[in-house]
C-alpha positions as CSV (number, residue, x, y, z in Angstrom):
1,X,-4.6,62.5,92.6
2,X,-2.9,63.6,89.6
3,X,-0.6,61.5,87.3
4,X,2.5,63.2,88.2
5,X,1.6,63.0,92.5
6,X,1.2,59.2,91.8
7,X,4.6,58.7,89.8
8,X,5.7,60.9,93.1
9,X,4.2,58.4,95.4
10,X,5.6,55.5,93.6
11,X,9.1,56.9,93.7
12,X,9.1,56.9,97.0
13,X,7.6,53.8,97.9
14,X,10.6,52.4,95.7
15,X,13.0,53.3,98.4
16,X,12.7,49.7,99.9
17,X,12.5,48.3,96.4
18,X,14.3,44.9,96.7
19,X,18.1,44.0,94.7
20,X,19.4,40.9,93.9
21,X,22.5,39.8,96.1
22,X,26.2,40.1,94.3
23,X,29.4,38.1,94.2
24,X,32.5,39.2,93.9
25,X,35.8,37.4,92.1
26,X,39.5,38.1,92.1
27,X,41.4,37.1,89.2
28,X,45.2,36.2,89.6
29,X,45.9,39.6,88.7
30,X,43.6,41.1,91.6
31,X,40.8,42.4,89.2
32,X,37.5,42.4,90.8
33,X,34.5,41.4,88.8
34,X,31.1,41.6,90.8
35,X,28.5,39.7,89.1
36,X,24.3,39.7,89.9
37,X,22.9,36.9,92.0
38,X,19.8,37.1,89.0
39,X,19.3,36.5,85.6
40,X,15.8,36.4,84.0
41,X,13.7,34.2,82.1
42,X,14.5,35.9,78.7
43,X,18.5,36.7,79.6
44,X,18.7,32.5,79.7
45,X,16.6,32.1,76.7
46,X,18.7,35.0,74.9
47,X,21.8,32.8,76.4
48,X,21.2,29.5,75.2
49,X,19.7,31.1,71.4
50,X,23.4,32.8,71.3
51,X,25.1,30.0,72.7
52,X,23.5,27.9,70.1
53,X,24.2,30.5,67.1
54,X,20.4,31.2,66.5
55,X,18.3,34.0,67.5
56,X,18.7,38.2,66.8
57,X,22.1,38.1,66.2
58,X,23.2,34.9,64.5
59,X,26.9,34.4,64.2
60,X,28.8,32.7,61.3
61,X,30.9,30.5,63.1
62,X,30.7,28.3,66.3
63,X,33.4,30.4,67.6
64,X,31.2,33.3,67.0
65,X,28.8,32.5,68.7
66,X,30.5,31.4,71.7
67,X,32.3,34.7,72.0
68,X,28.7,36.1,71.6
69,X,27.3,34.4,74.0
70,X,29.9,35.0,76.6
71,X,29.3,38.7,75.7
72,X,26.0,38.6,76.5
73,X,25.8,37.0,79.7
74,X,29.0,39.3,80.9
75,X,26.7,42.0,79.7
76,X,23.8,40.8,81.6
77,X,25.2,40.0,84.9
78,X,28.1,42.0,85.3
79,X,27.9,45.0,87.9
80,X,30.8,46.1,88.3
81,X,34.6,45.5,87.3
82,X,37.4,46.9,88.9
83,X,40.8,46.7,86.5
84,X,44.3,47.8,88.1
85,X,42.2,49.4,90.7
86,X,39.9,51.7,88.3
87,X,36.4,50.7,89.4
88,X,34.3,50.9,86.2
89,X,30.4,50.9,86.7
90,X,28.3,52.0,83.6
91,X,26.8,49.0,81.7
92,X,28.2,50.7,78.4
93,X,32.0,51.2,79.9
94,X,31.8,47.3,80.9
95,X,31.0,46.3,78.2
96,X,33.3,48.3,76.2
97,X,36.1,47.8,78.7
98,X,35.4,43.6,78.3
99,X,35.7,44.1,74.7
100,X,39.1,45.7,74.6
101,X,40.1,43.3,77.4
102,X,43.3,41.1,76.8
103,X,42.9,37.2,76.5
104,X,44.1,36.7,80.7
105,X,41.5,39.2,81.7
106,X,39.2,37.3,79.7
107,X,40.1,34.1,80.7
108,X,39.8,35.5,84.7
109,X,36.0,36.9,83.5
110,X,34.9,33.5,82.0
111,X,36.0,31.8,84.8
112,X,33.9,34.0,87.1
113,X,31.0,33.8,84.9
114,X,31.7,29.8,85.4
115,X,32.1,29.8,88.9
116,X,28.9,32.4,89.1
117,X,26.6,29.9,87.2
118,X,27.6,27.0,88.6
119,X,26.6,28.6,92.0
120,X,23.8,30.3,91.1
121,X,22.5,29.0,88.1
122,X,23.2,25.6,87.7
123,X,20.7,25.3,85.1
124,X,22.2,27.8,82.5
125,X,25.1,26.5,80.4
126,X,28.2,28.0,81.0
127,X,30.6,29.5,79.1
């Protein structure tokens, strides 16, 4: 069996291949944000370095890093967002679209990502 029959065989066999469950929250302004029901090992370390202001990217300021932070674990669990009823999808348009985001959608997004921890991952700080 050749190399490209076996990257054939594994492709199918993927078909079952197994997702983590999502949650979804509605902001005031009825904004959808669905978030993933797993986060790995390095996305917490990665977290709590940001959160802290240490790691890759160290900020200059506690507030910063805070912001950072938040950006990285929207970045990380964030699957989908739906905005004035514009679903967006792409991990680069989410994270583009959170960046240009006002402070209310903001606020509604940290509050998911609060509610979504708690629930989920009550050991990871959050935001």
């Amino acid at each position: 069996m050749g190399k490209r029959s076996r990257r054939r065989a594994g492709e199918s066999a993927g078909a079952g291949k197994l997702t983590a469950p999502s949650s979804d929250y509605t902001d005031a302004e009825g904004n959808v944000l669905t978030l993933r029901g797993s986060l790995t090992a390095t996305s917490r370390r990665e977290y709590a370095l940001a959160l802290a202001g240490t790691g890759a990217r160290t900020a200059s300021t506690r507030e910063d890093s805070w912001q950072r932070a938040v950006e990285l674990l929207f970045e990380r669990l964030a699957v989908r967002w739906t905005v004035a009823g514009a679903p967006i999808d792409g991990q680069h348009e989410l994270l583009a679209r959170f960046r240009v985001a006002s402070a209310a959608e903001r606020a509604g997004v940290r509050e998911a990502l609060r509610e979504h921890c708690a629930e989920h991952f009550p050991d990871v700080q959050a935001p």
